[in-house]
C-alpha positions as MATLAB code, in Angstrom:
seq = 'XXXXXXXXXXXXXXXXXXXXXXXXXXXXXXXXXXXXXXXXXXXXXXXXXXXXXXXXXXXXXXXXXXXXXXXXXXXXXXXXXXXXXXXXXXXXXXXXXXXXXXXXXXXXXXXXXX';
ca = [
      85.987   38.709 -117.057;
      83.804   35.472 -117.307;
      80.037   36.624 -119.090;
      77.269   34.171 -120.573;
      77.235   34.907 -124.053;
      74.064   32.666 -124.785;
      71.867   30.755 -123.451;
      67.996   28.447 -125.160;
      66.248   26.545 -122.594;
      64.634   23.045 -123.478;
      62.657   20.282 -121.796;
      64.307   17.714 -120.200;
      65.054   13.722 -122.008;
      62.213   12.948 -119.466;
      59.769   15.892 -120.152;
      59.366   16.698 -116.936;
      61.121   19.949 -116.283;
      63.433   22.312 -118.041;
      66.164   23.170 -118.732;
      69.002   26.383 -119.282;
      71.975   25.534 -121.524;
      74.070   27.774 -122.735;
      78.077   29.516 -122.919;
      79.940   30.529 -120.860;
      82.880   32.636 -121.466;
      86.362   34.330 -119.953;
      87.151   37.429 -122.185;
      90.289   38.261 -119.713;
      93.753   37.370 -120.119;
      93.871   35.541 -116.908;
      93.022   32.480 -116.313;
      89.548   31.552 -114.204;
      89.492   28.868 -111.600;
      87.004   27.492 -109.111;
      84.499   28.292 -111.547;
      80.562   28.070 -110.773;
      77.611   29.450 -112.090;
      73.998   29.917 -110.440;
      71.128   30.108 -112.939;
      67.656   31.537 -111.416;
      64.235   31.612 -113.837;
      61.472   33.165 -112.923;
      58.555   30.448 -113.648;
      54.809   30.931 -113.226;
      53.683   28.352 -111.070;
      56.440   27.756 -108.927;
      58.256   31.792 -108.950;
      61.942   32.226 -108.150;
      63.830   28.973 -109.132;
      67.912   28.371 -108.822;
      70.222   25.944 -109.721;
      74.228   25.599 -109.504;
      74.979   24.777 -113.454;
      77.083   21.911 -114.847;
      80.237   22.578 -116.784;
      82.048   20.972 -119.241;
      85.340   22.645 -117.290;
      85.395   24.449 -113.495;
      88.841   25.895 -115.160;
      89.015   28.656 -118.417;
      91.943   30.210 -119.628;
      91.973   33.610 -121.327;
      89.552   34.016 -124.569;
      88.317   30.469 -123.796;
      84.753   29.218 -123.036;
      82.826   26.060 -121.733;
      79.273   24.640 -121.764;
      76.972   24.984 -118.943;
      73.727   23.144 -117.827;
      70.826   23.939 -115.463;
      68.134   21.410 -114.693;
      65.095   23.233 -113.426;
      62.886   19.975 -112.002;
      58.707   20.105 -112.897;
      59.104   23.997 -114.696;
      57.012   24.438 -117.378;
      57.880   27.812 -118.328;
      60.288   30.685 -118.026;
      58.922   33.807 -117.506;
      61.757   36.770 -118.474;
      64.933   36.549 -118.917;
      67.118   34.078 -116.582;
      69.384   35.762 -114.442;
      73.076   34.816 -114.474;
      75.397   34.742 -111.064;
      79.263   33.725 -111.915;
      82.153   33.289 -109.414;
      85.554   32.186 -109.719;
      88.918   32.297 -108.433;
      91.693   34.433 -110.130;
      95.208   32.739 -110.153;
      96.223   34.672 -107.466;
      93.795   33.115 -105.391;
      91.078   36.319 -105.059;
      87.266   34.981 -105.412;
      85.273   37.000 -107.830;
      81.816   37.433 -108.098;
      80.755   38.634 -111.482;
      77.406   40.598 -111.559;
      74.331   38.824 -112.401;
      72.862   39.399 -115.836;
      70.918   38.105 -118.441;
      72.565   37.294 -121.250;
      71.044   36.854 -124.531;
      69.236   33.793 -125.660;
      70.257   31.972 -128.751;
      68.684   31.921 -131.462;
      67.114   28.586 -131.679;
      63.531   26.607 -132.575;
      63.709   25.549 -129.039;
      63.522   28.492 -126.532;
      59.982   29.065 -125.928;
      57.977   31.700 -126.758;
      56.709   34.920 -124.941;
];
């Protein structure tokens, strides 16, 4: 089972966006392949934004976990919580989707208020 088990958002090095860092992690035994993650805020001026996450491995064993990214171009803002969509392919070669969730943020000076 692959879940985001936190997440803080920042601006981006050039200030003009945001964006969604975080953990993600496989509780199962098994191990995950194929790995991807889809990140969608909800941001005032612009509404419904998604983008396909970087991470620091497409690949997680059981009880392991990996860094992800999520570069939201010209947001200011995230309204709510972002929603979370996972997918991956067991070792047997199945794709799984995992449901999409928010997770919860980390605590951190950084995530912005409200």
């Amino acid at each position: 089972k692959l879940d985001v088990i936190g997440w803080r958002s920042a601006e981006t090095r050039d200030g003009q966006g945001l964006e969604v860092m975080g953990t993600l992690r496989n509780s199962g035994t098994g191990t995950a392949g194929g790995v991807r993650l889809e990140v969608t805020i909800n941001e005032p001026n612009y509404g419904e934004l998604s983008a396909s996450a970087f991470l620091d491995r497409q690949a997680l064993g059981g009880n392991s976990s990996t860094r992800f990214r999520a570069v939201f171009p010209r947001a200011v803002t995230i309204e709510g919580e972002p929603a979370f969509e996972i997918g991956f392919i067991t070792l047997g070669g199945q794709r799984e989707d995992a449901d999409a969730s928010p997770a919860e943020p980390e605590p951190t000076a950084e995530a912005p208020a409200g």
